[in-house]
N, C-alpha and C positions, 0 to 999 in steps of 0.2 A: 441432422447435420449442424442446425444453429445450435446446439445445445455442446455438441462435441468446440464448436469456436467459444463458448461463451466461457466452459472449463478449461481450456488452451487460457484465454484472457484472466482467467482470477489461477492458474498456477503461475502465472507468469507475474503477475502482480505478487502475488507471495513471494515466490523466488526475492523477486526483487526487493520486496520490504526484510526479508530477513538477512541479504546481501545490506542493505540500506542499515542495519541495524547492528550488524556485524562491526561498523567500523567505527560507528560512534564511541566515545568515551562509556565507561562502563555509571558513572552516573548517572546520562541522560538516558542507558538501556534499560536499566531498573524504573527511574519513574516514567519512560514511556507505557514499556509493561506493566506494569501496576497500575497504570491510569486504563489502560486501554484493555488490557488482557485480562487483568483482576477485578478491574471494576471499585480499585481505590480510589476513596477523593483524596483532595491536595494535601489537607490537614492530617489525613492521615497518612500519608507519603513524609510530609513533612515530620511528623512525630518520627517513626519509622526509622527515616534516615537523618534525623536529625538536622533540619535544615527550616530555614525559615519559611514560609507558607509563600510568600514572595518570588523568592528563588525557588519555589519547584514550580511555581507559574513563568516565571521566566526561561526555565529548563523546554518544558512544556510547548513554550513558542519557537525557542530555538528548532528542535523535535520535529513539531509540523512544518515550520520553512525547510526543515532539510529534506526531512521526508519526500515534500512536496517536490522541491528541485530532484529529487533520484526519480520519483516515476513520472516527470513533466514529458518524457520524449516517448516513454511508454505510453501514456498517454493520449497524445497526440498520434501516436499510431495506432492506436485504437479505435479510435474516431473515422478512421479509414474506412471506406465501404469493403467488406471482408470479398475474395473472389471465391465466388461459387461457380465453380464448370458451369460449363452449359450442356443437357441435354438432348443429345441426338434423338432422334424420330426418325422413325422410318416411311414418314411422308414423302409425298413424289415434291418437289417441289413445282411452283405452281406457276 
């Protein structure tokens, strides 16, 4: 059962990061991906797209703050004690 909640909680975080990621400008979607999906560093981002090594670390921080704010409330309900039924018994009671 924790394992069916624990897959519910990382689809839904997906969901969300690629909703999160959807609305971004398409320059901060390339060097999030690439840093994070590709496993580029900066310098090579920066060649790449031609941009200075500065600004795709500023990109970068913007990225994680926004990020950050789209799954803060997911987040937070996650954190929640998940409800698990409770199971009946067919004990007499006592």
């Amino acid at each position: 059962m924790l394992a069916g909640i624990e897959g519910t909680k990382r689809d839904s975080i997906t969901r969300e990061i690629i909703n999160a990621l959807g609305q971004w400008p398409e320059i901060e979607r390339k060097v999030f991906s690439q840093v994070h999906y590709q496993g580029k560093s900066v310098e090579a981002i920066s060649r790449s797209l031609q941009l200075d090594a500065v600004e795709v670390h500023q990109i970068l921080k913007r990225c994680d703050r926004r990020l950050h704010a789209s799954l803060r409330d997911l987040r937070e309900r996650g954190c929640e004690t998940p409800q698990i039924p409770a199971i009946k018994t067919s004990r007499p009671a006592a």
